[in-house]
PATIVO-868507 format. One record per atom (N, C-alpha, C): x, y, z. Coordinates in steps of 0.05 Angstrom, whole numbers, plus 5000, padded with zeros to 4 digits. Example, Ala and Ser with C-alpha at 12.3 -4.5 7.8 and 13.67 -1.06 7.14 Angstrom:
526448865156/524649105156/526449345156/525749555142/527349795143/525850015157/
This chain:
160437164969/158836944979/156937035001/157537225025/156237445039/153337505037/154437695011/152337804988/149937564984/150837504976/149037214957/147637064972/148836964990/148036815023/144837035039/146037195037/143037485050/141337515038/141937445007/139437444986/138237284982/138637104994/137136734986/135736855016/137436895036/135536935062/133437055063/133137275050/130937475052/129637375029/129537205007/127837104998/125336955010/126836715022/126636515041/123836735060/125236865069/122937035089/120737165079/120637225057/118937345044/116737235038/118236935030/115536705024/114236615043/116036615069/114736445089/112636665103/113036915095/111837145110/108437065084/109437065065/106837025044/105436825055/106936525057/104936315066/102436395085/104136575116/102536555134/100736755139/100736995115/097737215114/095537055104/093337235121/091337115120/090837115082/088436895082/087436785054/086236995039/085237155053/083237355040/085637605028/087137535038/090437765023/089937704989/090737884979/092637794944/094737744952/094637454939/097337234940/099837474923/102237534950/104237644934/106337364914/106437564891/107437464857/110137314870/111337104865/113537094867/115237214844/114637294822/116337444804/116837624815/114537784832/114838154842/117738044859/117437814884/119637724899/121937744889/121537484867/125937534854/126437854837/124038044828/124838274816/125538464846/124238504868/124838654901/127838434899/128038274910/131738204905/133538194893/132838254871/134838304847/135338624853/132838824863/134539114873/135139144897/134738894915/135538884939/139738794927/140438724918/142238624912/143838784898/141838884877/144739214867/145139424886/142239454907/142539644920/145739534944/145439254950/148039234967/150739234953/151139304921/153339474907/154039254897/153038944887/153538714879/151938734844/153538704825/152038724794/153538414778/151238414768/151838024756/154238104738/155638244728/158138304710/160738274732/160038294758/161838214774/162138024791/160737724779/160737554785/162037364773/162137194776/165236984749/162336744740/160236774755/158136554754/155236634750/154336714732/151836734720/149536544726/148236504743/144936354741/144536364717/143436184697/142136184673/139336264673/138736354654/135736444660/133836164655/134035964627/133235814628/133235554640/136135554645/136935274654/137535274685/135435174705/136635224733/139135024744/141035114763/143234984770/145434984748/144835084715/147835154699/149235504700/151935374705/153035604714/155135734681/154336014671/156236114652/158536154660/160636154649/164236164654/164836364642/165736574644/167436834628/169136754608/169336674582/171736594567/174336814576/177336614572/180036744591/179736864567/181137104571/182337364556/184637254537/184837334502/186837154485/189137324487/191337264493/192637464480/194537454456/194937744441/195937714410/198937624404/199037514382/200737304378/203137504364/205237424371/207637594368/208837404345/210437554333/212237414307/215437504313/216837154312/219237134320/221537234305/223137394317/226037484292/227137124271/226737304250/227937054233/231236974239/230736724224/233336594237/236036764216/235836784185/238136914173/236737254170/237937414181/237837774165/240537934174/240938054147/242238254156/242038524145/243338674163/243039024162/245939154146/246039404141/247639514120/249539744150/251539674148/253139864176/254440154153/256839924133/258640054127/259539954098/261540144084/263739964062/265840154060/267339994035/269740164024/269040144001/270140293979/270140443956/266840373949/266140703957/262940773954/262240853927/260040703913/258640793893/259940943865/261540883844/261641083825/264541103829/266141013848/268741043841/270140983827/272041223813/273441153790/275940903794/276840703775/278540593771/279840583736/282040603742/283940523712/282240223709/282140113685/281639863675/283439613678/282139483692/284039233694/285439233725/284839533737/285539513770/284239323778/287539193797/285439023819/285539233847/282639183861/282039283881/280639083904/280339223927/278739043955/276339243954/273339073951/272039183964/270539073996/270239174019/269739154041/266539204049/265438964051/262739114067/262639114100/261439284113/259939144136/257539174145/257438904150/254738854155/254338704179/251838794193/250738644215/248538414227/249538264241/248038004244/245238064264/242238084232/240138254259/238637934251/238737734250/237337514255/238037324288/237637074294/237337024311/238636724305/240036754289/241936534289/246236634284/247236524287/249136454281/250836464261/252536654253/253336644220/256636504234/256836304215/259736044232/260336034195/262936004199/264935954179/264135734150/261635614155/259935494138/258835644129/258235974125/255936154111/258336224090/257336274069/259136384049/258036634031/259736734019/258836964011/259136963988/257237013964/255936933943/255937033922/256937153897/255637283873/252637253863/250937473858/248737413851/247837493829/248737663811/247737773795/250438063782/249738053755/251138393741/254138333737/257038473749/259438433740/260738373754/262338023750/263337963775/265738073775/266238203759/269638293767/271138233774/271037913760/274137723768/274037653791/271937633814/271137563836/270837223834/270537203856/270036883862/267836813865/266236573854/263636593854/262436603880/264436423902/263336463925/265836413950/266436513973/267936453992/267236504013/268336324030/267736384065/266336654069/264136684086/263336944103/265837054121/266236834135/268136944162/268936674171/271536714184/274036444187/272536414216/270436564234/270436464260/266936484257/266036654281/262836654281/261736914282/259637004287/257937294278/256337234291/255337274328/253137264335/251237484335/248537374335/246437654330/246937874343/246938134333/247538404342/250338454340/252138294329/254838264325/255238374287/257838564283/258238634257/260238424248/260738414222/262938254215/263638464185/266238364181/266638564149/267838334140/266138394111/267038204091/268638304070/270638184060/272538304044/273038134013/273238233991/272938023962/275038143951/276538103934/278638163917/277538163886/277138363867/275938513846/278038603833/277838533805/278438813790/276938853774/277839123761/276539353743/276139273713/273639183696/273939133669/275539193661/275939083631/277739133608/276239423598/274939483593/273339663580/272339883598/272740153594/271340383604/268340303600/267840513629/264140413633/263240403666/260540323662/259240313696/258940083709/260139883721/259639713728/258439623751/256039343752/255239333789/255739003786/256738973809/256338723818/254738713842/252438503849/251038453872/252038063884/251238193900/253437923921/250037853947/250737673957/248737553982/250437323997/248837294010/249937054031/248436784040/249536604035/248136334038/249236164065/247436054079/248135904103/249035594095/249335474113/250035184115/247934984103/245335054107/242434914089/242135024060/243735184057/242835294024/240735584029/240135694049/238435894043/240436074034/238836234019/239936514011/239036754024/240636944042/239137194043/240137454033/240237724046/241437854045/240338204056/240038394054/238838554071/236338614064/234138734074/231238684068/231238884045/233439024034/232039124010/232339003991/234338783989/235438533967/238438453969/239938463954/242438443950/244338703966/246938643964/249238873979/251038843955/251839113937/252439103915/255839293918/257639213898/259939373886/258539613868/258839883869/259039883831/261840163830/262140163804/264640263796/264840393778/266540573767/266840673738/269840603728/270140483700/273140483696/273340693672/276240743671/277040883650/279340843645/280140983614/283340873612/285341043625/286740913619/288940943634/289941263620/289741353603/291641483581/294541493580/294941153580/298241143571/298941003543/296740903538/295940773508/293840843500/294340893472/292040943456/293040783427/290640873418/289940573387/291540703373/292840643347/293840653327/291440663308/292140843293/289840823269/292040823241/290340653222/291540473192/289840563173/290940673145/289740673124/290940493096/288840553082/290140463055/293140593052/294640423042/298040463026/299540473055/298440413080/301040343114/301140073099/303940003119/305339833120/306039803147/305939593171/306639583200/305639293210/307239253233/306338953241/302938933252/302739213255/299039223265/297739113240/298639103210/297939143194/297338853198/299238573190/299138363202/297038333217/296338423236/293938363264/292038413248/291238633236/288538713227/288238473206/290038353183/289538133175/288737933182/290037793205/289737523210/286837663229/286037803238/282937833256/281537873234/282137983210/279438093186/279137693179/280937573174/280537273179/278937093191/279537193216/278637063237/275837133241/274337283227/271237463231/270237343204/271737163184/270436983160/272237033134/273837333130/275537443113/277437183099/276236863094/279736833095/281436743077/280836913057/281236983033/283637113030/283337213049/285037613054/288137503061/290037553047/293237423046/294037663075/296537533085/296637683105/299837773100/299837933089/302838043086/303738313091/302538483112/302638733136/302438953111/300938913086/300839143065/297639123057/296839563071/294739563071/294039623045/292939483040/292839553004/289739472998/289039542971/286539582965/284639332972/284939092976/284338892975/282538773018/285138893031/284939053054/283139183060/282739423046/281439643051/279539523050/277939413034/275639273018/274039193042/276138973048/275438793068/274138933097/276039143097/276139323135/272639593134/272339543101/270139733099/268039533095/267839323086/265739073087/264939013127/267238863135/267438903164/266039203179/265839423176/265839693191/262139613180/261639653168/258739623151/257639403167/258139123161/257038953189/256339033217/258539123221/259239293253/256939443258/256839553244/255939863242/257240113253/259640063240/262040303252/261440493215/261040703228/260040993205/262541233206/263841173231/265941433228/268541353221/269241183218/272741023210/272040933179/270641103164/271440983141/274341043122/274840753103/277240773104/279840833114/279640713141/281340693161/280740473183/282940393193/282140163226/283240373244/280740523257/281440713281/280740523313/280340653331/280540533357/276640363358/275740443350/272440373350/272440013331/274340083309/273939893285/276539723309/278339683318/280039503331/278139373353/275839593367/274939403392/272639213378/272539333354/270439043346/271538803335/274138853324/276138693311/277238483333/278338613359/279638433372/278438173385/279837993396/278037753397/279637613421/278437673445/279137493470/279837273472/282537153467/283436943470/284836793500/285236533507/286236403525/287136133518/288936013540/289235833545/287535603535/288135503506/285235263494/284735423460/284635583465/284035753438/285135683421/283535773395/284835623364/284835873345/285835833323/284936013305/287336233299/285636423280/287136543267/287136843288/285936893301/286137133325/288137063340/288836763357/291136643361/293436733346/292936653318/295336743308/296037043308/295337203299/295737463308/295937573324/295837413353/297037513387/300037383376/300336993368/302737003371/305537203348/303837233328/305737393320/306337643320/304837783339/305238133347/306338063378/306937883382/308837783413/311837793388/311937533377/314637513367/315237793350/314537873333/315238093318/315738373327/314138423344/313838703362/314938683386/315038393402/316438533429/317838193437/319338173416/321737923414/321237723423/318337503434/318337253437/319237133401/318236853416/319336673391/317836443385/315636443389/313236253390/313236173364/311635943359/311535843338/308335973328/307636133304/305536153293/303735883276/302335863304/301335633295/297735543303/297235813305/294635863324/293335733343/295035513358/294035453382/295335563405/294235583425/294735783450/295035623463/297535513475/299035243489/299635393515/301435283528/302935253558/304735473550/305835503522/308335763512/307035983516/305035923496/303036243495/302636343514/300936153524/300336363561/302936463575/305036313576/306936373596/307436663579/308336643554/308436933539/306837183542/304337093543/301837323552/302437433574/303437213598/304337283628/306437533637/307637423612/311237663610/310237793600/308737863583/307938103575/306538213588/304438213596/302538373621/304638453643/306138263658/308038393675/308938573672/310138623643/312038703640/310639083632/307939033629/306839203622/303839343645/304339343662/303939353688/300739263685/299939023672/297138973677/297138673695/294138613692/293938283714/294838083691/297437953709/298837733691/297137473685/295137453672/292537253680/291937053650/295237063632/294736993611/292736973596/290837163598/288637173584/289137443559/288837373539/288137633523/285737783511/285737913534/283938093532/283538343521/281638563517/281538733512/283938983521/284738993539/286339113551/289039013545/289538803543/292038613538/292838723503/290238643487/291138793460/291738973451/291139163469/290239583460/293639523467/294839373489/297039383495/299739263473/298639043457/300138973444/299839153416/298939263412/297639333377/297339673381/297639773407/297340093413/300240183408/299940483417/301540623411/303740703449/305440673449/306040683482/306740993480/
């Protein structure tokens, strides 16, 4: 203000010095005036860029304002993410078929909310492996920057092979997340056990497998085919019509282990039919129940399926499955 105040003064003087020279002078310019104060003014180390208030050139008495400085807008941690710490049974590990196993993740809470006993943890996709579609995350809370391990109870297909299951996590509103590259996955390899293997049947055997392969060549449309455990031409016929459907090329004239896994037929608790019948009669005949053959799969059947799997170190889950049959109809 100093500055500014000295420069209006010495204006002021300049003119009044103009008024009072004589007439016969050249009238000094008042432009030359405000251009001599304007370097009277840088010379006292004052420049209009360091002023907050600009004179307008056109408009006298309006003052320009410096627009405030913006500053850049930051983006807030989301409310659900998480990061990948740790697990148990990594990538590709082997299992016998039909193992049950724990797998363990851990993972960490990098969002900015809260993971509370309302988040649950999810199947999403591939092999659930007898998993639960969905259960609790955690019995307490998970605050951000906090790990938690999640634990699921799995087992191992019926069938050798590669298996993945992918899993995520859903909050209390229904969102779904899970780590920024997608899903947090199981995967596995099973194989058999080598304590059973298939029985293989030709034309002119006689055996209770013989029976099974009937009542299933039945149960696939056959049902024609008399079922009296004698492989005989009529049999054969049938098991080489069946292999040709299939498209099984190496078991001809024979039911080897390839021609049984197309044959067998996953039954349960509700089930009808003539595959029914051939679980209940390779229970009673081969390993001493006493069920009635009558192809429905009741409250007896299952409890029977139960004793048998126990008894034969698989999951007692009255289900007959692939694994459950190689067991009834194999060779121990």
């Amino acid at each position: 203000m100093h500055t500014r105040s000295s420069t209006l003064f010495m204006i002021l003087s300049l003119i009044l010095v103009a008024c009072n020279m004589p007439a016969k002078k050249t009238p000094i310019d008042i432009n030359q005036l405000a251009t001599f104060a304007a370097q009277t003014q840088i010379a006292a180390g004052t420049t209009a860029a360091e002023t907050t208030e600009v004179p307008a050139a056109s408009t006298a008495g309006t003052a320009v304002t410096r627009p405030a400085a913006v500053s850049p807008t930051q983006t807030g941690t989301p409310c659900n993410r998480a990061s990948f710490v740790g697990e148990t049974v990594p990538d590709n590990t082997n299992f016998i078929v039909q193992k049950p196993f724990n797998k363990v993740w851990q993972l960490k809470n990098e969002g900015s909310c809260t993971w509370t006993s309302a988040y649950q943890l999810i199947f999403d996709s591939g092999e659930r492996m007898n998993g639960p579609l969905s259960q609790p995350l955690t019995t307490g809370s998970v605050a951000p920057g906090e790990t938690v391990e999640i634990s699921v109870n799995l087992t191992a297909p019926a069938l050798a092979g590669t298996y993945r299951g992918n899993w995520k996590i859903k909050d209390e509103k229904g969102e779904v997340f899970a780590l920024s590259s997608g899903p947090f996955w199981v995967q596995i390899q099973t194989k058999r056990g080598g304590v059973v293997v298939w029985y293989s049947f030709k034309q002119g055997d006689s055996a209770q497998q013989v029976n099974v392969i009937q009542y299933l060549l039945r149960h696939h449309g056959y049902t024609n085919l008399a079922v009296d455990g004698m492989y005989g031409a009529e049999t054969n016929q049938k098991v080489r019509n069946f292999q040709n459907k299939s498209g099984i090329t190496d078991e001809e004239n024979m039911v080897g282990p390839e021609t049984w896994e197309q044959l067998i037929v996953t039954v349960s608790q509700g089930s009808a039919g003539e595959a029914v019948k051939a679980l209940q009669f390779i229970l009673n005949n081969q390993y001493g129940y006493t069920l009635e053959v009558d192809g429905i799969f009741g409250a007896l059947t299952a409890e029977a399926v139960k004793d048998f799997q126990s008894k034969h170190g698989l999951t007692p889950n009255g289900v007959a499955d692939p694994l459950t049959w190689q067991k009834l109809v194999g060779k121990p």
